[in-house]
C-alpha positions as CSV (number, residue, x, y, z in Angstrom):
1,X,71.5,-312.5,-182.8
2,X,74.7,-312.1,-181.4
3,X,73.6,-309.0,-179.6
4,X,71.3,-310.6,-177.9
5,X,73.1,-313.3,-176.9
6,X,75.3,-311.3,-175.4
7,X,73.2,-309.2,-173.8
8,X,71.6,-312.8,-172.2
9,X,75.1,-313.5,-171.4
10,X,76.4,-310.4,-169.6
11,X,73.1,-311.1,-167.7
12,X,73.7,-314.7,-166.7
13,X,76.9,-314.1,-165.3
14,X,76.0,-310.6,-163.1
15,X,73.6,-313.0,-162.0
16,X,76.1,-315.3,-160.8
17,X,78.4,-313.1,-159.2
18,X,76.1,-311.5,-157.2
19,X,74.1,-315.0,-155.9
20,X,77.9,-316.0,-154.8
21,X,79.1,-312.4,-153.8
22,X,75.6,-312.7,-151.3
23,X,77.1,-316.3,-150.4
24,X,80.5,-315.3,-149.8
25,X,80.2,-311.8,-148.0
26,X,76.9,-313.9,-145.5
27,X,79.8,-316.3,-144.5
28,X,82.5,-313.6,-144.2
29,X,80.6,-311.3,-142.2
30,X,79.2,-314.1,-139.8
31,X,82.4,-315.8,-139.0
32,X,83.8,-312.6,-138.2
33,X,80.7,-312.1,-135.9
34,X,81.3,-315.2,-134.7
35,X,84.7,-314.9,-133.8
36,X,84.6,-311.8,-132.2
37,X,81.7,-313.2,-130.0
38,X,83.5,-316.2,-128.5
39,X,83.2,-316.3,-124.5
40,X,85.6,-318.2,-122.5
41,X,84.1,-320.3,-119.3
42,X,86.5,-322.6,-117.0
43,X,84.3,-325.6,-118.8
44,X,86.0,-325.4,-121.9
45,X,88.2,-328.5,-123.6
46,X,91.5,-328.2,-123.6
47,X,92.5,-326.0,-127.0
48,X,89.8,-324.9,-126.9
49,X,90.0,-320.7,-126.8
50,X,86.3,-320.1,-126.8
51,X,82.5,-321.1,-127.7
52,X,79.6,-319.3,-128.7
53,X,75.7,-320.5,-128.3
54,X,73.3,-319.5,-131.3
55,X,70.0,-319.7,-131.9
56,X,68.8,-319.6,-135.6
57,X,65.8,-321.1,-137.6
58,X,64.0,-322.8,-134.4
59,X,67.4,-324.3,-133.5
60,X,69.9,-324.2,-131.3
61,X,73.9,-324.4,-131.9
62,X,77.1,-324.4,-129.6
63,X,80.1,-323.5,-131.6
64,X,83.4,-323.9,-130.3
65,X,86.9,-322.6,-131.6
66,X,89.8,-324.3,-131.3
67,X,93.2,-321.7,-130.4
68,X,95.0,-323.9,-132.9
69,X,93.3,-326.8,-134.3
70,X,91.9,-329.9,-132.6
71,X,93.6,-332.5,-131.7
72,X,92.5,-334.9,-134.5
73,X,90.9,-333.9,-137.9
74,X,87.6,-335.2,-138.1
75,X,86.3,-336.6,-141.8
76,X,83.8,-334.6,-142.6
77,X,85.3,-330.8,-142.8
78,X,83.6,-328.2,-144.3
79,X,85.9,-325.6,-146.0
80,X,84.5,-322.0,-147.0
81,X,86.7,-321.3,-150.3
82,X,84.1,-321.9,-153.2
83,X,81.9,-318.6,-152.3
84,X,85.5,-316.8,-152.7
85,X,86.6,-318.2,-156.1
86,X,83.5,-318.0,-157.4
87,X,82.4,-314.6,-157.0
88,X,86.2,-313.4,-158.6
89,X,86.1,-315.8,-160.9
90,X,82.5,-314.6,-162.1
91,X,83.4,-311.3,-161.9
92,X,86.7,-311.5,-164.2
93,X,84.0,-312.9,-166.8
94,X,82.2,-309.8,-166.2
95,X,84.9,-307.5,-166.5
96,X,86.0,-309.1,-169.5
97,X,82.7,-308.8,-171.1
98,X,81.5,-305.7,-170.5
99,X,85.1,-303.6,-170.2
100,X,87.5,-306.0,-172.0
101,X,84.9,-306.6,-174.5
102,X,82.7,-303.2,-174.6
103,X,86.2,-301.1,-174.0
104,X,85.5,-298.5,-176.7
105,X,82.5,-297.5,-174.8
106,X,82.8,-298.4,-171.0
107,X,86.7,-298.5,-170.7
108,X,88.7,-296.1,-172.9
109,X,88.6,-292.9,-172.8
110,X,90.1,-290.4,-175.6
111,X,90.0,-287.5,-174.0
112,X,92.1,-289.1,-170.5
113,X,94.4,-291.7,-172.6
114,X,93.7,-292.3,-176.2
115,X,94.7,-296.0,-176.1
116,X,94.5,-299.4,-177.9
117,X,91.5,-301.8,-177.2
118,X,94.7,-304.0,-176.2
119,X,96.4,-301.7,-174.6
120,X,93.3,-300.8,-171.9
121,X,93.3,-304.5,-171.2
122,X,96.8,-304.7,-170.4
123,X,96.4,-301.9,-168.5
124,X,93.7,-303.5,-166.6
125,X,95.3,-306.4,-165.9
126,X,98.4,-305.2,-165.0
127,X,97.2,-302.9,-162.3
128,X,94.7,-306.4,-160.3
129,X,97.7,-308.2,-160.7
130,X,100.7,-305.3,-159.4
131,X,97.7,-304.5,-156.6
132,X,98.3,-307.9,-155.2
133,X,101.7,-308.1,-155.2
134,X,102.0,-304.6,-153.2
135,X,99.7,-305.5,-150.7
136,X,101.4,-309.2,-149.9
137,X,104.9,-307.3,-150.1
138,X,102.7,-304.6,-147.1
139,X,101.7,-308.1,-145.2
140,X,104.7,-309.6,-145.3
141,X,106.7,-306.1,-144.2
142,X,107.4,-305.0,-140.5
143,X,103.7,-303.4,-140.4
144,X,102.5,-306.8,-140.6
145,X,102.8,-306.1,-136.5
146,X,100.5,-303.6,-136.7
147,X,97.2,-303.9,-138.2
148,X,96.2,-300.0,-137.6
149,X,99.6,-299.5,-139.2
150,X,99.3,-302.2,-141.9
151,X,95.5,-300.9,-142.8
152,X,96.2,-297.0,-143.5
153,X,99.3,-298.5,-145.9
154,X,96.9,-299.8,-147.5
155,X,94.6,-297.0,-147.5
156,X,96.9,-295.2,-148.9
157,X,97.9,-297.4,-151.9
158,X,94.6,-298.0,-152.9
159,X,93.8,-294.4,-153.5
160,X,97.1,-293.7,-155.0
161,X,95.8,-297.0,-157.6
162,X,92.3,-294.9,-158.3
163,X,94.3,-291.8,-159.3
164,X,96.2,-293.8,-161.5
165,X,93.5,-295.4,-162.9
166,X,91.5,-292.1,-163.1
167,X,94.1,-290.4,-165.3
168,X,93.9,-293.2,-168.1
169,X,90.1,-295.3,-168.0
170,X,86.7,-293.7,-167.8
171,X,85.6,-292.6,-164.7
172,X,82.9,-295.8,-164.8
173,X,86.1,-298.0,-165.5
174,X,88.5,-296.5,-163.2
175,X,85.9,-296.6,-160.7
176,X,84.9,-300.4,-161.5
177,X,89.2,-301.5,-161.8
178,X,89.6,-299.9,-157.7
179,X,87.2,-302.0,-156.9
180,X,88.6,-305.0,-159.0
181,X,91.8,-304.9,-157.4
182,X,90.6,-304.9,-153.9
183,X,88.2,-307.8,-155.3
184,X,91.3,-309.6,-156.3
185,X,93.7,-309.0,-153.2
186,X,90.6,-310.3,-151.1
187,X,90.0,-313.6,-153.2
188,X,94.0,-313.8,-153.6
189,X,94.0,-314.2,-149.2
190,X,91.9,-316.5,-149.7
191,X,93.8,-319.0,-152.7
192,X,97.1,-318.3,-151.3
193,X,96.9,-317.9,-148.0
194,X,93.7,-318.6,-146.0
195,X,93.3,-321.8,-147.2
196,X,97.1,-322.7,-147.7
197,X,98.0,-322.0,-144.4
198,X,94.9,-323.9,-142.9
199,X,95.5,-327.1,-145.6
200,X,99.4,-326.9,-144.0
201,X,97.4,-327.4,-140.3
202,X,95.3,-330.0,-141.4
203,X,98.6,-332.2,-142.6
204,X,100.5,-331.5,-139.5
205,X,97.4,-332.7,-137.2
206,X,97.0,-336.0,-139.5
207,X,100.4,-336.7,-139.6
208,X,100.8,-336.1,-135.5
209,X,102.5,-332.5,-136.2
210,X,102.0,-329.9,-133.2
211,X,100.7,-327.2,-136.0
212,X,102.1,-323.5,-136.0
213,X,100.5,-320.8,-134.6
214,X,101.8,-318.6,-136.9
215,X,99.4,-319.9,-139.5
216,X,96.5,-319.6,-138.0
217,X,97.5,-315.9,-136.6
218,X,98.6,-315.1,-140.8
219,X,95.0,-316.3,-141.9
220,X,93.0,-314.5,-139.4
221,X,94.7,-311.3,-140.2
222,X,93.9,-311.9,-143.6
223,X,90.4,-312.7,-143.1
224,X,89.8,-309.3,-140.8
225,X,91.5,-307.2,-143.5
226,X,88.8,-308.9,-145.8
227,X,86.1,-308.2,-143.7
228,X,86.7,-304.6,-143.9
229,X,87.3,-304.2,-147.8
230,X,83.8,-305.9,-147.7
231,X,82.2,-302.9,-148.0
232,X,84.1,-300.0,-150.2
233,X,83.6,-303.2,-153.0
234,X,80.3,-303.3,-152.8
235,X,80.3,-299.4,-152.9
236,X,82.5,-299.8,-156.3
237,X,80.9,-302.3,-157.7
238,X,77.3,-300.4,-157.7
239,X,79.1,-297.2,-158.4
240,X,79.2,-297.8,-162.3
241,X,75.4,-297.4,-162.4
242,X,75.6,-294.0,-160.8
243,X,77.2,-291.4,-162.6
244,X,77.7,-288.5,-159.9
245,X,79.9,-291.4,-158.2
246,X,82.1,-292.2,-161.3
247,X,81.9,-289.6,-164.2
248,X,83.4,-286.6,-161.9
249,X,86.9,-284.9,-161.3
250,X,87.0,-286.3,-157.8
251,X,86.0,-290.0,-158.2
252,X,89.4,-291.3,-157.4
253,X,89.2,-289.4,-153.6
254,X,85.3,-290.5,-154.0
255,X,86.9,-294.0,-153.8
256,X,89.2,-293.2,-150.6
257,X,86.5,-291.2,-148.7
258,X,84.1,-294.8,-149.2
259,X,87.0,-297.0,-148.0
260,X,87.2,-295.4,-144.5
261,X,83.3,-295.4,-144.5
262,X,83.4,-298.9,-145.0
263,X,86.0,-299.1,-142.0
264,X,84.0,-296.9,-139.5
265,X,81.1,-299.2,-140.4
266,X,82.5,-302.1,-139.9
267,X,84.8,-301.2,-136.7
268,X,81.4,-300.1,-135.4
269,X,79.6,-303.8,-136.1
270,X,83.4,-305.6,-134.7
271,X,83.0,-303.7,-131.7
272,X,79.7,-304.4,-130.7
273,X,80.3,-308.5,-131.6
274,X,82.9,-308.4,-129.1
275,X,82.7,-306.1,-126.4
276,X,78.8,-305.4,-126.7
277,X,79.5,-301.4,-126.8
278,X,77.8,-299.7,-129.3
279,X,79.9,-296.6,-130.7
280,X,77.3,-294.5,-132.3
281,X,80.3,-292.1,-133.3
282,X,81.1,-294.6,-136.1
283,X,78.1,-293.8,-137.8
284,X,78.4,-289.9,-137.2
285,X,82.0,-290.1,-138.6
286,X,80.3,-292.1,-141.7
287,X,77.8,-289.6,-142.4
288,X,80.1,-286.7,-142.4
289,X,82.4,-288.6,-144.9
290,X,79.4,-289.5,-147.0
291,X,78.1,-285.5,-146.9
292,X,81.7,-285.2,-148.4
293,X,81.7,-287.9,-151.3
294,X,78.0,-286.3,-152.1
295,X,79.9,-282.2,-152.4
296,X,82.8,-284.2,-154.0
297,X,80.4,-285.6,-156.8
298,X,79.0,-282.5,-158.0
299,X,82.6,-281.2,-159.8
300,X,82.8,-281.1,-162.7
301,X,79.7,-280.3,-163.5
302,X,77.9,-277.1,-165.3
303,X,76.0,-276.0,-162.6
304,X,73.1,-272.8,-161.9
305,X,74.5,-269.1,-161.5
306,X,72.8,-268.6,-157.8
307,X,73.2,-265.0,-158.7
308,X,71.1,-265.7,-161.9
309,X,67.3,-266.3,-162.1
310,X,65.3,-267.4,-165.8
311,X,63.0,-265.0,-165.7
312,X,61.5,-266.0,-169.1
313,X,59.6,-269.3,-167.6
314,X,58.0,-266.7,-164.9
315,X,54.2,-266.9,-165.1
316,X,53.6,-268.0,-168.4
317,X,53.4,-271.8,-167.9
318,X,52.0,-272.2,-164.5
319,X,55.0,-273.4,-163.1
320,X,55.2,-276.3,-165.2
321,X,58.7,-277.3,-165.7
322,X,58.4,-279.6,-168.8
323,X,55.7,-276.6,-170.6
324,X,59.2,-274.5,-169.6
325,X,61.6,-277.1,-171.2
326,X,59.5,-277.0,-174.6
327,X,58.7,-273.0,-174.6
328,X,62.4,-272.6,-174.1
329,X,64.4,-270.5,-176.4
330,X,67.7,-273.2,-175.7
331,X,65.7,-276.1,-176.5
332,X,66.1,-276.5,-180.2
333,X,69.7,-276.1,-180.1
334,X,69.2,-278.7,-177.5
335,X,67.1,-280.8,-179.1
336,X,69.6,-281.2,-182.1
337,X,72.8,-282.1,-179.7
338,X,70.6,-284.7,-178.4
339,X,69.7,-286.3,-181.8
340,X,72.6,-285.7,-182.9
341,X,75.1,-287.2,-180.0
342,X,72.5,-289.7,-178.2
343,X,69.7,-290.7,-180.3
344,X,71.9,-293.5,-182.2
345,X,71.9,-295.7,-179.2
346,X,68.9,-294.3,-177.4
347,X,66.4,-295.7,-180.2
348,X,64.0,-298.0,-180.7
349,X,66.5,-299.4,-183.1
350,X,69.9,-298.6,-181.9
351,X,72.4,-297.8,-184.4
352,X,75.3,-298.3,-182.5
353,X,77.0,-301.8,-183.0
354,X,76.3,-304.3,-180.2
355,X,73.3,-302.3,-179.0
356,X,70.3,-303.9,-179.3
357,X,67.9,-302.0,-177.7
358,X,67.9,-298.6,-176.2
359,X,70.0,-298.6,-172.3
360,X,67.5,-298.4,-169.9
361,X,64.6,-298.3,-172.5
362,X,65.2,-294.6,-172.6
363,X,64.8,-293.1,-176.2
364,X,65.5,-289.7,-177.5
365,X,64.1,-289.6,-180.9
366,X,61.6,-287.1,-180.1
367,X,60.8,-283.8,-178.6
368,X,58.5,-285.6,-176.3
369,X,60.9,-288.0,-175.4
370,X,64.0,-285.2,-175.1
371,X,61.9,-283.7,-173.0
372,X,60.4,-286.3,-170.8
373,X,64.1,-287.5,-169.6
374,X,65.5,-283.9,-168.9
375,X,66.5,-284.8,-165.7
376,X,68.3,-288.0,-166.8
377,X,70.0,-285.8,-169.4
378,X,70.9,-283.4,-166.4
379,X,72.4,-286.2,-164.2
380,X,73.9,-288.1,-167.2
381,X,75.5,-285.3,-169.2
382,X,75.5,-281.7,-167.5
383,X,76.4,-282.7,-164.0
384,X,78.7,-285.4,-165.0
385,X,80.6,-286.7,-167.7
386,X,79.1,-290.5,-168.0
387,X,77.2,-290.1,-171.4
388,X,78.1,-290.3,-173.7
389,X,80.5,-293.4,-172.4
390,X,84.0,-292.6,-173.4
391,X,82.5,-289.6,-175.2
392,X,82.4,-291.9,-178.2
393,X,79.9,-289.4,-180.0
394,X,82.2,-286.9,-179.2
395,X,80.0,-284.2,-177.1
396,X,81.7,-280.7,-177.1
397,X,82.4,-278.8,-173.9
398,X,80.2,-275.8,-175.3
399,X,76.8,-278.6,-176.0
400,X,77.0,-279.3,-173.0
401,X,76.7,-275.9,-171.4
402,X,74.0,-275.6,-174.0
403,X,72.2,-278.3,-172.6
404,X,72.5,-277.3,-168.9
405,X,70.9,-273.9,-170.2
406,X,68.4,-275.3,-171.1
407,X,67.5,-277.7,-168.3
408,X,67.9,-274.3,-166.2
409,X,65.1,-272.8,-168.3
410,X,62.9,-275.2,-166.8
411,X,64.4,-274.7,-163.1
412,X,64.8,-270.9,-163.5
413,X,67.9,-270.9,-163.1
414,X,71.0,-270.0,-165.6
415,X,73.9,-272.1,-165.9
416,X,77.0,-270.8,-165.6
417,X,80.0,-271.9,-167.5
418,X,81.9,-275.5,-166.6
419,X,84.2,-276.2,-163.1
420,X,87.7,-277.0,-164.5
């Protein structure tokens, strides 16, 4: 029962962090919209730095910004915090269910760092909690005058952070702790400074305080840098479902090459709010970085000899690539590494503790089955190194390359021996 309960659970919460992930990155990305679309007109209040006319829903709204605050603090003030706290504080639930929890499968990995269940978690921790303290030190440092300067510091620390966590989790869990940290420096703006910094403005206006600029100034910087982290998390947070993303040599420059897509993206939507220009170069840039992170994904991997052509499959099976994956001479070998490193979890009755039923619904307890998910198998095992997780089953080097020869059998290709 517990299983199963846990399974429910796990559920309940991913449900919840991604309702109030979509609630806080739809207000994120709109008041940044918003703000970068303010117009000034010589009709304006004074304090008031701009305004901005929407129409949404049948109705129409003026919005106007104040350059500090206004001059009194009306009652009824909404404050955008909750989306924040509750999408990290959802997420830590997540992370300590499935990696904190599950680390033997989804967080340690013997072959990078042979550690402790406790140790990982330390490990884990450590490096969220470090990642905020050298990015506030960064903000509160002389590039704080510089965003450009201040952003590729950044940059540069976060994939430094991915390497690190490269060479001792999984590649699922490094992948999933680089976005985590960003996850937590964003929500940690947002505690300790976004809203401290507008709570100080809102006592210095009740109390008849001129507020400080500086404040607001701190906060909106905050908010921007935010804005584009946005969208490398999102990237990093799906990326643990994709195994050509996490389960390669590379995924730690994977990680870099998605935060300056994110940028690109993101400078190309800020540019347009406020000036109106459209620079379609942003999106060039982006594809050419994303052509990269797709060549990046493929190493390791045991890949086809181009040189080398299966000429056993030729003609006798009509071109019928699953006929060729049965007929081949690999495929009993094949067939036994499955059963042998992957049908205890992928069963109709999982042996594996805390698995309750087979991931994904995909089973490998017969030839029909082994040979109906081939390409999974491919993806999952030859071209990357996500199954088994952890390599818990412990699958050799050499099964591999016995697997990927016979996958080739059915493509007509060879496979040549792995990338190192």
């Amino acid at each position: 029962m517990w299983t199963y309960f846990a399974e429910w659970l796990g559920f309940a919460v991913r449900w919840v962090h991604v309702i109030t992930a979509i609630a806080w990155i739809g207000s994120s990305f709109y008041f940044i919209a918003l703000d970068l679309g303010l117009r000034r007109s010589r009709q304006l209040p004074e304090g008031v730095g701009g305004e901005a006319w929407q129409v949404h829903g049948g109705g129409f709204y003026h919005v106007q910004k104040y350059t500090v605050a206004p001059g009194h603090m009306p009652e009824d003030l909404t404050w955008f915090k909750w989306e924040s706290y509750a999408t990290w504080l959802s997420g830590a639930a997540l992370l300590f269910l499935v990696y904190y929890v599950g680390a033997e499968l989804y967080l340690i990995d013997p072959e990078r760092a042979d550690l402790p269940v406790w140790g990982a978690t330390a490990i884990g921790v450590g490096g969220l909690a470090l990642g905020w303290l050298v990015y506030d030190g960064l903000c509160k440092s002389p590039l704080k005058n510089s965003d450009t300067a201040l952003l590729a510091a950044l940059f540069v620390y976060v994939v430094l952070a991915s390497y690190l966590f490269a060479q001792v989790f999984s590649g699922r869990g490094a992948m999933l702790h680089t976005g985590a940290m960003i996850a937590t420096i964003m929500t940690a703006n947002v505690f300790l400074i976004i809203i401290p910094n507008q709570t100080i403005v809102v006592a210095d206006l009740k109390a008849g305080r001129t507020p400080e600029a500086r404040l607001g100034k701190e906060a909106k910087q905050r908010s921007l840098h935010n804005n584009y982290l946005t969208l490398p998390v999102i990237f990093l947070m799906l990326s643990n479902h994709y195994p050509l993303a996490f389960a390669t040599e590379w995924n730690w420059a994977i990680a870099g090459l998605v935060l300056l897509i994110g940028a690109v993206i993101r400078h190309f939507f800020n540019t347009m709010h406020a000036t109106g220009r459209q620079l379609w170069w942003c999106w060039a840039v982006a594809g050419i970085l994303f052509a990269a992170v797709i060549t990046l994904s493929g190493a390791p991997g045991w890949r086809a000899d181009a040189g080398a052509v299966e000429e056993q499959a030729e003609g006798r099976w009509d071109g019928d690539p699953q006929l060729a994956l049965a007929a081949s001479p690999h495929f009993e070998e094949a067939q036994a590494i499955v059963m042998a490193r992957c049908s205890m979890c992928h069963a109709q009755e999982p042996l594996w503790p805390g698995i309750g039923h087979a991931p994904k619904d995909v089973r490998l307890e017969t030839a029909e089955e082994i040979i109906h998910y081939a390409s999974l198998i491919d993806v999952q095992a030859v071209r990357s190194h996500a199954m088994p997780p952890g390599n818990v089953t412990g699958l050799e080097p050499e099964e591999r390359e016995t697997l990927a020869a016979w996958i080739a059998s059915g493509s007509g290709l060879y496979v040549a021996r792995a990338a190192r």
